[in-house]
C-alpha positions in Angstrom: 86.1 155.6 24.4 84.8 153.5 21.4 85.7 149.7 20.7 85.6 147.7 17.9 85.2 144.2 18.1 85.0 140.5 17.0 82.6 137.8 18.3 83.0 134.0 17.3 79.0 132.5 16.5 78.6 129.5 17.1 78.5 128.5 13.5 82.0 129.5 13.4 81.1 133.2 12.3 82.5 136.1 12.5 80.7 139.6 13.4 82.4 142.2 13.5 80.8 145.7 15.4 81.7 149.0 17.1 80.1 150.2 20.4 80.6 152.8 23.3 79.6 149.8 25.6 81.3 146.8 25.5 79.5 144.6 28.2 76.3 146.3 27.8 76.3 145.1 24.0 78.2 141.6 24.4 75.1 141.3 27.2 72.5 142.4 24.4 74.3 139.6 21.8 74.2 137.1 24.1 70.7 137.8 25.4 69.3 137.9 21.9 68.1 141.2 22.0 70.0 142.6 18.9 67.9 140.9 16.2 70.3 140.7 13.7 73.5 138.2 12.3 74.1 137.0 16.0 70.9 136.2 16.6 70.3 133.0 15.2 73.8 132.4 15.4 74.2 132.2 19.4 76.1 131.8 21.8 78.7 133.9 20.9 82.3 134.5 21.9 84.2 138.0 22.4 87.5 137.1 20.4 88.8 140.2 19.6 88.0 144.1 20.7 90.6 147.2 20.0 89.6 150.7 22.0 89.4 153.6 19.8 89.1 157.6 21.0 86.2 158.6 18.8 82.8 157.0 16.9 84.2 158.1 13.9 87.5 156.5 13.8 85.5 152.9 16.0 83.2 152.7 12.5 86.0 152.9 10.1 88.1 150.2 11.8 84.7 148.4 12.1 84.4 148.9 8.0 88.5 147.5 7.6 87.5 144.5 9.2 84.5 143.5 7.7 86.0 143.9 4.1 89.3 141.7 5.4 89.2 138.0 4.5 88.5 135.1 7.1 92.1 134.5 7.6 93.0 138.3 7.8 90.9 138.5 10.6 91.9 135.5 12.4 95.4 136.9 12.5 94.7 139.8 13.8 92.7 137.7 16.8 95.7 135.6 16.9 97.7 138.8 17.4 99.8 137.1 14.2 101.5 140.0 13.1 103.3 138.0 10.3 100.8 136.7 8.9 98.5 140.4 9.1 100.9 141.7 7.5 101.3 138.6 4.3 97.3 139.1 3.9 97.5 142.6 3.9 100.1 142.1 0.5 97.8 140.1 -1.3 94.1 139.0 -1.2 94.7 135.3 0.0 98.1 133.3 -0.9 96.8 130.2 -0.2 93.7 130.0 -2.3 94.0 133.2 -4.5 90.9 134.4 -3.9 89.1 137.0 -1.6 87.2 136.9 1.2 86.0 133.5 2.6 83.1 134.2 4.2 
């Protein structure tokens, strides 16, 4: 199995990234041995992770999220199903634009 997932930096980030380890890679965030967005921007916080059967299918949910706006993604964390769905309808109701981060 393949996961995608979400991690909270602690400048209020998001990264989004796909792996066949979980812990193994949380481990390697948290440690500072990936050097790349995390790593300046630690500790980080698992806030979201989805299991997927294949690599192939784990990088194109990876690719979804990243292009979805800060507040699509915080619904989906939220498991706000209503809300998913309103942001999925149009870019951003409340500010009209795009992504926000």
């Amino acid at each position: 199995m393949f996961c995608v997932y979400i991690l909270k930096c602690s400048d209020g980030s998001y990264y989004t990234g796909h792996t066949d380890s979980l812990d193994k890679r949380l481990s390697e965030h948290m440690s500072g041995e990936i050097f790349a967005y995390t790593h300046s921007r630690r500790p980080v916080t698992l806030v979201y992770s989805e299991e997927m059967p294949t690599r192939y299918e784990a990088l194109s949910r990876e690719r979804q999220i990243k292009g979805w706006s800060r507040r699509k993604k915080e619904a989906l964390i939220e498991n706000d199903w209503e809300s998913l769905k309103l942001y999925s309808k149009s870019k951003c109701p409340s500010t009209g634009s795009g992504r926000t981060e």
